[in-house]
N, C-alpha and C positions, 0 to 999 in steps of 0.2 A: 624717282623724281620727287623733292622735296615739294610741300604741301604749304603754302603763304599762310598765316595765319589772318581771321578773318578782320584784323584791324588793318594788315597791311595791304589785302585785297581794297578794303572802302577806302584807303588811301590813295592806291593808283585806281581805281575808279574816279574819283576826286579828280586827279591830276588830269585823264582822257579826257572828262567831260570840261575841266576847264579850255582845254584844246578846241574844242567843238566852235564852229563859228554859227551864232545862233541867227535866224532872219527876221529883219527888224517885224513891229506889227502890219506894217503898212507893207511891205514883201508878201510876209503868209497873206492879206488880204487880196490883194493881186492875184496871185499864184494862185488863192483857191477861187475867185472868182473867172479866173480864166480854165478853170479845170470845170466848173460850172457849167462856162460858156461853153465849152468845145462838147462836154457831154449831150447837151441839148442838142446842137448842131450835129455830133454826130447821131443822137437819136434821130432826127428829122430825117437824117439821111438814111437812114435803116428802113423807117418806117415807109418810104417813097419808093426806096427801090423794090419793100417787100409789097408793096402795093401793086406796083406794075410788073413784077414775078406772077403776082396771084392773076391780076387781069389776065396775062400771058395764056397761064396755065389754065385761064377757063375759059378763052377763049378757044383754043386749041382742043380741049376736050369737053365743052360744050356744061361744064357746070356750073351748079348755080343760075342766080338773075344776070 
């Protein structure tokens, strides 16, 4: 298998990343605020249901307050 020399690789590098379709700033702001949002929300929901696992569980076996 022949071996690209390394000007011809940064070339079609070049050429890929011209291809790429980039997202505007106002896109990445969105996207990462709604990745924000859904994290939170799904922590809340971890946190709630691991709450009332734990109630559960000390109820049933009598530990703790």
């Amino acid at each position: 298998m022949a071996r690209p020399d390394p000007a011809t690789f940064v070339r079609q590098v070049r050429q890929e990343t011209a291809k790429v379709t980039w997202p505007s700033r106002k896109e990445t702001l969105i996207t990462t605020g709604l990745v924000f949002a859904l994290s939170i929300v799904a922590a809340i929901f971890f946190f709630v249901v691991d709450q009332i696992i734990g109630l559960g569980v000390r109820t049933i076996f009598g530990f703790g307050a």
